[in-house]
C-alpha positions as CSV (number, residue, x, y, z in Angstrom):
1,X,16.2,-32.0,6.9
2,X,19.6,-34.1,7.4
3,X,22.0,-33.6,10.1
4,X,25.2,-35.6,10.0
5,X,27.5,-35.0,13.0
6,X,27.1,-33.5,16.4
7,X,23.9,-32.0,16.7
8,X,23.3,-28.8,18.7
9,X,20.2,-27.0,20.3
10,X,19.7,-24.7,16.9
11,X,19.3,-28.2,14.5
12,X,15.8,-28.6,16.1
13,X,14.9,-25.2,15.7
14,X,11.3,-25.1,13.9
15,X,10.5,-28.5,14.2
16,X,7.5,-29.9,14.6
17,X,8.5,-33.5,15.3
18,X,11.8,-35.3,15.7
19,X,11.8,-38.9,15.0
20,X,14.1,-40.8,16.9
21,X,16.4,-43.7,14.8
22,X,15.9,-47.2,16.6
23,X,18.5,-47.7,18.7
24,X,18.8,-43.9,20.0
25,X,18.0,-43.9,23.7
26,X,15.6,-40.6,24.0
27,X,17.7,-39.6,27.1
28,X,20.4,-38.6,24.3
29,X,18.4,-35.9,23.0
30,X,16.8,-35.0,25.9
31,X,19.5,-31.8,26.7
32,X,18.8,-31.0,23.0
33,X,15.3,-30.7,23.2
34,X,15.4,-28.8,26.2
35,X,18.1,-26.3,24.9
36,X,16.0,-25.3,21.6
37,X,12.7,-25.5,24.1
38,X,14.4,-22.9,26.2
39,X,14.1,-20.6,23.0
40,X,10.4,-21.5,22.0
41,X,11.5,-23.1,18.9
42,X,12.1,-26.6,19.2
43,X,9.9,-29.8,18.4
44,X,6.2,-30.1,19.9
45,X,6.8,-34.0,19.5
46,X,9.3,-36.6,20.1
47,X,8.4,-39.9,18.9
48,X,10.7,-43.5,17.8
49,X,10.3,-44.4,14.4
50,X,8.3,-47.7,15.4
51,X,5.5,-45.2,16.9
52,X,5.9,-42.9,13.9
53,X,5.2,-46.1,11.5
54,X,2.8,-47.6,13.9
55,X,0.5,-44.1,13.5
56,X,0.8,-44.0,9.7
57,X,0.0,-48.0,9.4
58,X,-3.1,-47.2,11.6
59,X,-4.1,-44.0,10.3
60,X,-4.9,-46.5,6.8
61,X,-6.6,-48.7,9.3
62,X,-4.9,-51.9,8.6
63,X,-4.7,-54.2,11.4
64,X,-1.6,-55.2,13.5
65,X,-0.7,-58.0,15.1
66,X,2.5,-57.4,17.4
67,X,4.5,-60.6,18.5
68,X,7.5,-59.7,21.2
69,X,8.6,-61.5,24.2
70,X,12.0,-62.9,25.2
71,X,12.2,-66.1,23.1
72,X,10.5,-67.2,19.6
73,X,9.0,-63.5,18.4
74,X,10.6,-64.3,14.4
75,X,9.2,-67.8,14.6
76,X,5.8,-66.7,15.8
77,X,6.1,-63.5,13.6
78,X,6.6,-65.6,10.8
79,X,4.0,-68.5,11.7
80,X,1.1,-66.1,12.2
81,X,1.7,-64.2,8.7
82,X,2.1,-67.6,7.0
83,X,-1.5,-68.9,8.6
84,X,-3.2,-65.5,7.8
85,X,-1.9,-66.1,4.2
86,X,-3.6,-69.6,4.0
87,X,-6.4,-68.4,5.0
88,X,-6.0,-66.2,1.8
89,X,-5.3,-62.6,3.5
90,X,-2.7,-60.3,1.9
91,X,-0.1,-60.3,5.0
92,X,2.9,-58.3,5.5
93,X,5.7,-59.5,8.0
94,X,7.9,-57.1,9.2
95,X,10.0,-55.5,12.5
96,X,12.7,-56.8,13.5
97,X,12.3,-60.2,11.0
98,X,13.6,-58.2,8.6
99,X,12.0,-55.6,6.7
100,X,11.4,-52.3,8.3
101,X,7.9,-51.4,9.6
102,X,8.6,-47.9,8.5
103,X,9.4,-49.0,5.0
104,X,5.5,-51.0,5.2
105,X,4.5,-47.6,5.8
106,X,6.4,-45.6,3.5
107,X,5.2,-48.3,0.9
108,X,1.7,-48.2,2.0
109,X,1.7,-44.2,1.7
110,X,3.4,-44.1,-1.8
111,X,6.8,-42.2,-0.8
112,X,9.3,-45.9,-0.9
113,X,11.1,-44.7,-4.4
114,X,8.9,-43.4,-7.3
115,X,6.4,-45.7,-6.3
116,X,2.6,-45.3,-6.0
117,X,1.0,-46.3,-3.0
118,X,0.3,-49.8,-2.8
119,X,-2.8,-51.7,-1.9
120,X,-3.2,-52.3,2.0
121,X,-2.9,-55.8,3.4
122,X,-5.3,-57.2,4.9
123,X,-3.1,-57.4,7.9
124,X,0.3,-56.5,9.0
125,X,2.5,-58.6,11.3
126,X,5.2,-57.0,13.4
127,X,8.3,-58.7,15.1
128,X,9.2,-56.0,18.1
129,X,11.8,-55.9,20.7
130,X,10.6,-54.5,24.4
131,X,13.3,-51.3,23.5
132,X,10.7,-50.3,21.2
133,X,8.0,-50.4,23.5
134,X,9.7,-48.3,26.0
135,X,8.8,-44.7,24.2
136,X,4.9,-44.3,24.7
137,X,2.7,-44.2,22.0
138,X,-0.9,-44.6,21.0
139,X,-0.1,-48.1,19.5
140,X,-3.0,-50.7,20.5
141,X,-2.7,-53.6,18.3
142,X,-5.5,-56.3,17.3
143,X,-3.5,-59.1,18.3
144,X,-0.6,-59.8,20.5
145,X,1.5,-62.5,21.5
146,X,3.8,-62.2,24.1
């Protein structure tokens, strides 16, 4: 469901996971979790939306290369999918170069538009920032560069 405005302890009521936009510290919702856990309604789960995307990317078992670090993550992002492709793999770039990992997943699963799911790459190549490494999450890439 869609909430615009102030949220309050009864928005998370029934909810099974919340998904957390980038950007949204998860001390922000912590008092709101916490006021609809008091009534044994509110969300097993909180995740971010880079862990969310993450799972559903590696639930199709495509592999992902991560590239973060303080300088050079878009050039590296960019220079690792362009090598993978002339080596003739299907390679999608994505994270913070520019298209978001969760619309690679949505894509991948068939619910971007009135699409049909599309093909998985052969790999897929995020840019991420260290903010969205801060939420745990069961992502374990098979490459990294830091």
């Amino acid at each position: 469901a869609l909430h615009l405005g102030e949220h309050q302890g009864s928005t998370l009521a029934g909810c099974d996971l919340v998904v957390l936009s980038p950007g949204v510290p998860p001390g922000l919702v912590d008092a709101l979790i916490h006021s609809s856990s008091l009534n044994g309604d509110g969300p097993r789960r909180v995740t971010s939306e880079f862990a969310f995307a993450v799972g559903e990317i590696q639930d199709l078992g495509v592999p992902i290369a991560a590239v973060t670090g303080t300088n050079g993550k878009t050039t590296v992002t960019t220079f690792t999918a362009q090598l993978l492709q002339a080596l003739g793999k299907e390679c999608i770039a994505c994270g913070n170069i520019g298209r978001p990992l969760s619309d690679v997943a949505l894509s991948l699963r068939g619910q971007e538009g009135e699409g049909e799911a599309r093909e998985a790459p052969d790999a897929v190549v995020i840019e991420v920032s260290s903010y969205q490494l801060e939420m745990p999450s069961g992502f374990w890439p098979k490459a990294a560069a830091l």
